[in-house]
matplotlib code that plots the C-alpha trace (Angstrom):
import matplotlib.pyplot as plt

x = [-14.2, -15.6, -18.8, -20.6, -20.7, -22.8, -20.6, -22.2, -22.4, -18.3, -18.4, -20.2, -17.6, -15.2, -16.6, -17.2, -13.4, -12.1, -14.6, -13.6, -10.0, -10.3, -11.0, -8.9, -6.0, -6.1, -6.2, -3.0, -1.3, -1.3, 1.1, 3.2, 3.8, 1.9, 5.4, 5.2, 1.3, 1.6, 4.2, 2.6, -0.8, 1.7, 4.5, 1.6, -1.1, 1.3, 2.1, -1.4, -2.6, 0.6, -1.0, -4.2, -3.2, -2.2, -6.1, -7.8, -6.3, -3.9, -0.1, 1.6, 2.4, 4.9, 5.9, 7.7, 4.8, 2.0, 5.3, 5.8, 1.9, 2.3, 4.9, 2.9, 0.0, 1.9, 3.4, 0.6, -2.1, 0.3, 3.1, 2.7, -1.6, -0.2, 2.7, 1.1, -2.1, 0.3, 2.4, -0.6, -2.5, 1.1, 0.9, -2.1, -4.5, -6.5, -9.8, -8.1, -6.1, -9.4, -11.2, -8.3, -8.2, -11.8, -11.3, -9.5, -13.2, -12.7, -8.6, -10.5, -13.4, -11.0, -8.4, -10.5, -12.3, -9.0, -6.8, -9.8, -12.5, -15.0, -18.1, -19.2, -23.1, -24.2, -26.3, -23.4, -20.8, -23.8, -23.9, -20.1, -20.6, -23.2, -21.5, -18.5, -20.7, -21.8, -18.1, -17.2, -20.2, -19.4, -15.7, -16.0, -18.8, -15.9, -13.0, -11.3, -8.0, -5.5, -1.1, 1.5, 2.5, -1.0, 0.3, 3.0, 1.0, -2.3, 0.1, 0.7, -2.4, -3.4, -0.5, -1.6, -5.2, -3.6, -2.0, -4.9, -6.9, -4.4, -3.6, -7.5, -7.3, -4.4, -6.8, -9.4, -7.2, -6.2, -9.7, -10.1, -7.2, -9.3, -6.4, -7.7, -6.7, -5.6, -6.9, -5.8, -2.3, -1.8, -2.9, -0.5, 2.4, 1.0, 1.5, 5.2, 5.8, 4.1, 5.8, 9.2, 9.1, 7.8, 11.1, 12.9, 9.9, 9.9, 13.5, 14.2, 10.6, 12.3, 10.7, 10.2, 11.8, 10.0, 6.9, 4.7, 5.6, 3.8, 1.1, -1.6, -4.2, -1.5, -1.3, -5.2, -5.2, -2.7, -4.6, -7.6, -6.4, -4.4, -7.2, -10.2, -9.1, -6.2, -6.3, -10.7, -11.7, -8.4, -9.9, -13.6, -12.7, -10.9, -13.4, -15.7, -13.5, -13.4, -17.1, -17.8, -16.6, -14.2, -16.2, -19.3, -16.8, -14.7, -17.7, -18.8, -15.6, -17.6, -19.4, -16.2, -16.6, -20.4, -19.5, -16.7, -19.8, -22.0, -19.7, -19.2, -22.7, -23.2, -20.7, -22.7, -21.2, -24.3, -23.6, -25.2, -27.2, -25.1, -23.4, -26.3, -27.6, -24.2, -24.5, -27.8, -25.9, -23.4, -26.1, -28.0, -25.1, -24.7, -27.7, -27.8, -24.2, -25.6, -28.6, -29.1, -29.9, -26.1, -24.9, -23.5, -25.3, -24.5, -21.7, -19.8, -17.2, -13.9, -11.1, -8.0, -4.9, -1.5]
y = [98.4, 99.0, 96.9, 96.3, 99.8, 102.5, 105.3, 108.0, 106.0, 105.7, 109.7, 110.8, 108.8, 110.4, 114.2, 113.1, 112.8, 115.5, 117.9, 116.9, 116.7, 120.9, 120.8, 117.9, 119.1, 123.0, 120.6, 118.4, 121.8, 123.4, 120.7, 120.0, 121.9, 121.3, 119.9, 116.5, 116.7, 116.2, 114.1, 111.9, 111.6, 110.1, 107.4, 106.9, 106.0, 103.6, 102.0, 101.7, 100.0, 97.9, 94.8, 95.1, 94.6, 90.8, 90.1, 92.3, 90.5, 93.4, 94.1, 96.7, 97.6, 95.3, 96.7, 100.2, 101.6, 101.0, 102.5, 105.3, 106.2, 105.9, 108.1, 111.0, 110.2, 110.7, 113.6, 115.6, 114.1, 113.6, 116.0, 118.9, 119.5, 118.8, 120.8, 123.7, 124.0, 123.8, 127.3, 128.5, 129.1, 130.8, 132.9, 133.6, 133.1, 130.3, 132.0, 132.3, 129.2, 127.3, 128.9, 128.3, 124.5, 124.3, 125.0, 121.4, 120.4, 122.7, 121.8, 118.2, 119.2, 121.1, 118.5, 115.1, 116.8, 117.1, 114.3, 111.5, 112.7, 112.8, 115.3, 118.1, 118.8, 122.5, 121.3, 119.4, 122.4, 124.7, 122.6, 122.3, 126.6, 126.7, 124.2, 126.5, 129.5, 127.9, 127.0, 130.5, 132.0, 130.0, 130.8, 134.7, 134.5, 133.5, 135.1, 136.2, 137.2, 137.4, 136.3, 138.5, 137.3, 136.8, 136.1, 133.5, 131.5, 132.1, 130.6, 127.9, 126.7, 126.6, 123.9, 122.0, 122.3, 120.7, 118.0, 116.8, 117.0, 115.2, 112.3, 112.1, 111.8, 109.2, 107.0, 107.6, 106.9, 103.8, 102.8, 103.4, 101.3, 98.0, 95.9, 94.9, 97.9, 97.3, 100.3, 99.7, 98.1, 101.5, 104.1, 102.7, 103.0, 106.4, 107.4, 105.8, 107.8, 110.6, 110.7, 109.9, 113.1, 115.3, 114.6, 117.7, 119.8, 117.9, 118.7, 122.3, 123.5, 123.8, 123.3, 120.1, 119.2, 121.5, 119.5, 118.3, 114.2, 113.1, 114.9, 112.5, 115.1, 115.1, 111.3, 111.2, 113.9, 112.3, 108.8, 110.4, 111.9, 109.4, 106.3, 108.4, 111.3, 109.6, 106.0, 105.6, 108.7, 108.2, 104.7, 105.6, 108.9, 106.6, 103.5, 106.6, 107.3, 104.0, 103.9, 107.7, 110.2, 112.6, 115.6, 114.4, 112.8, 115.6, 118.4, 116.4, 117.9, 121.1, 118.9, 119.0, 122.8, 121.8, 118.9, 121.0, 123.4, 120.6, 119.5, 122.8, 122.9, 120.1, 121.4, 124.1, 126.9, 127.6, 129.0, 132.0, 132.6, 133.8, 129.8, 128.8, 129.6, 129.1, 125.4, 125.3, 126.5, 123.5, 121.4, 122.4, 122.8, 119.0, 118.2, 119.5, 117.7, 114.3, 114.9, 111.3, 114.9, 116.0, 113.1, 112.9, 111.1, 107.3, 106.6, 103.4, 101.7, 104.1, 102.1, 104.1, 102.3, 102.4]
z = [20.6, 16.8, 17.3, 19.8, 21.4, 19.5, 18.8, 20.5, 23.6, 23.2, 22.3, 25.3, 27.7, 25.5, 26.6, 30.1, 30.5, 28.5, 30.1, 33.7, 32.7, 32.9, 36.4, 37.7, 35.9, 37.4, 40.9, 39.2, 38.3, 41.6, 43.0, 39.5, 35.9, 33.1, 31.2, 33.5, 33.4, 29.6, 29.8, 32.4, 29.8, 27.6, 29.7, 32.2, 29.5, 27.7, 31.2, 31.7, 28.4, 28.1, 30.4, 28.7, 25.2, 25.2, 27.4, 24.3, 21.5, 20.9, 20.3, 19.8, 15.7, 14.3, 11.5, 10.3, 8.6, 11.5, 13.9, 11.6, 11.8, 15.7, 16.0, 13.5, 15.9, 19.4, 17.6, 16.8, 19.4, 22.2, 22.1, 19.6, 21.4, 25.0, 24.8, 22.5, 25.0, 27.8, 26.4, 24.5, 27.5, 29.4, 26.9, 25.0, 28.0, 29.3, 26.8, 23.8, 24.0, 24.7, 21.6, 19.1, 20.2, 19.5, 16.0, 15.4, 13.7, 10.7, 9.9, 10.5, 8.1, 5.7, 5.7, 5.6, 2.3, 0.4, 1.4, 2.7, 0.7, 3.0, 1.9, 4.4, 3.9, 3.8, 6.7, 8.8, 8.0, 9.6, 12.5, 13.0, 12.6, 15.8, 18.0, 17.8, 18.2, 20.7, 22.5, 21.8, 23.9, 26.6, 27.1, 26.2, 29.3, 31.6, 32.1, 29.2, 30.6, 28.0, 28.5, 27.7, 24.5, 22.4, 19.1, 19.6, 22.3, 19.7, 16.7, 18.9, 20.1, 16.7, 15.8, 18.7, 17.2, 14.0, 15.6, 17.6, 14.4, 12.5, 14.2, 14.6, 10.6, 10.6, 12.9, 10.2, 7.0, 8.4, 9.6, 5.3, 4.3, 4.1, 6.6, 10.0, 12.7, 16.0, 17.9, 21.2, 19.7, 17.7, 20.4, 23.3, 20.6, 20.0, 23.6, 24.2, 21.0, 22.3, 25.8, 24.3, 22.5, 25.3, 27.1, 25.8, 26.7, 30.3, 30.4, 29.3, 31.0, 34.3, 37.7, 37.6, 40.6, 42.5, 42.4, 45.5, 44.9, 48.1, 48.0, 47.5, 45.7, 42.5, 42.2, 42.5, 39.7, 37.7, 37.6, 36.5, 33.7, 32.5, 33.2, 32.2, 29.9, 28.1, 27.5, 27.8, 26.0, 23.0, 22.3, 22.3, 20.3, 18.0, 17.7, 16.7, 14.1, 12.7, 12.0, 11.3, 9.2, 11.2, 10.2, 12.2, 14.9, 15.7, 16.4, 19.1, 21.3, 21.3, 24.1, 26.4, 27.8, 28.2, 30.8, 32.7, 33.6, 34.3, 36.9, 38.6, 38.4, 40.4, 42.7, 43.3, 41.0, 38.7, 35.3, 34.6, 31.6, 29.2, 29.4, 29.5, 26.3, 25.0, 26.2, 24.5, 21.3, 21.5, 21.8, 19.0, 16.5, 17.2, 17.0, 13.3, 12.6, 13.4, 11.5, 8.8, 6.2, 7.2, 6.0, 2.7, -0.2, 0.0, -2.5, -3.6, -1.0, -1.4, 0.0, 0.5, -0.3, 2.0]

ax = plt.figure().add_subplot(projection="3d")
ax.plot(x, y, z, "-o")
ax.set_aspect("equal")
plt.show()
């Protein structure tokens, strides 16, 4: 997936499933809780990719090192943001939980510039600014409802924000590394991984039993999310970030709220104008991060070494 599709065609896939993953999982969540609908993103996305691997030319990692990086992936990406948004959002409340996730861009932005040394632009740190304004206008225009326990389910959105960003940056390091990278290979270990330590979360979340297994509207739900917002958007998001720095990759998530009100849109639930402008926002902000004078001055080839 790292040549011959241009990387914001395999972004804007990416955003198309991760928008409508808001809406299909509300749908999901009235029949099951959101423990086994993380869970499921996980076992189910591994399941899915496993037969594909050998017709793609891939495997999954073969030695320790590429497994340990798998298993900080599915930690952070998987289980830590799945499991985090899932209580953050109990909590905290569905608009504060979606505003502290949005901030993964700047731990990316932060982080990438100390320990990849990747340059943020005045201009593409402006941009990242705007697209969040942007974000942030949108989600304060809805309902901004708040949980009953605001600073523990804010604290942990906020580590689900880091682990999503992180395992982004792992992705990227490797990407760095100069050795040939197996995307698809490394992101199904990253879901087994990732599943295999949502189990105690599964397990001690309760109610699990209670779920509707026949009804046909969950397993519809389910195979969305784990076709099209799991295993399709993770490898496009991650052939992105083999070819671009994270700081312009990860601002294009600000995109994600922007499709979930394009669909309702076409469902016949305008938005009203105070998302609207706040789409227009989004836009703009990434606009300005994928601007060729955002991007940092060209330097010589820094490989990073494993």
């Amino acid at each position: 997936m790292r040549g011959p599709y241009p990387v914001p065609l395999l972004l804007l896939v990416t955003m198309f499933f991760w928008g409508a993953a808001f809406n299909v999982t509300e749908v999901a969540l009235d029949h099951t809780t959101p423990a086994f609908t993380a869970f499921s993103r996980g076992a189910f996305g591994f399941l899915v990719l496993l037969p594909f691997l050998g017709a793609f030319g891939s495997r999954l990692p073969r030695t320790p090192r590429l497994w340990g990086f798998a298993a900080a992936m599915g930690f952070g990406g998987t289980t830590l943001s799945l499991a985090a948004l899932a209580e953050g959002t109990s909590r905290a409340g569905p608009a504060i939980a979606a505003v502290l996730l949005n901030t993964a861009p700047f731990f990316v932005a932060i982080i990438g510039r100390l320990a990849l040394h990747e340059r943020v632009t005045a201009l593409r740190a402006l941009g990242l600014v705007i697209g969040f304004a942007g974000v942030l206008t949108i989600i304060l225009a809805g309902n901004s409802s708040s949980g009953e326990d605001i600073v523990i389910g804010a604290a942990l959105t906020l580590l689900g924000a880091i682990g999503y960003g992180t395992a982004g940056l792992l992705m990227r390091y490797l990407s760095l590394t100069g050795e040939p990278l197996d995307i698809m290979g490394l992101t199904a270990a990253q879901f087994l991984c990732g599943a295999i330590f949502l189990l105690p979360y599964l397990f001690l979340s309760g109610d699990v039993g209670a779920s509707d297994w026949g009804s046909a509207e969950l397993w519809l739900s389910i195979a969305f999310i784990v076709i099209g917002a799991q295993v399709i958007a993770y490898l496009g998001f991650y052939a992105a970030l083999s070819r671009w720095p994270s700081s312009r990759v990860y601002p294009w998530t600000f995109l994600s709220p922007v499709v979930a009100i394009l669909i309702e849109a076409i469902r016949g639930n305008l938005p009203g104008p105070l998302p609207t402008v706040g789409m227009a926002i989004v836009v703009l902000g990434l606009i300005i991060v994928n601007l060729p004078a955002a991007e940092a001055p060209a330097q010589q080839p820094v490989v990073v070494r494993p």
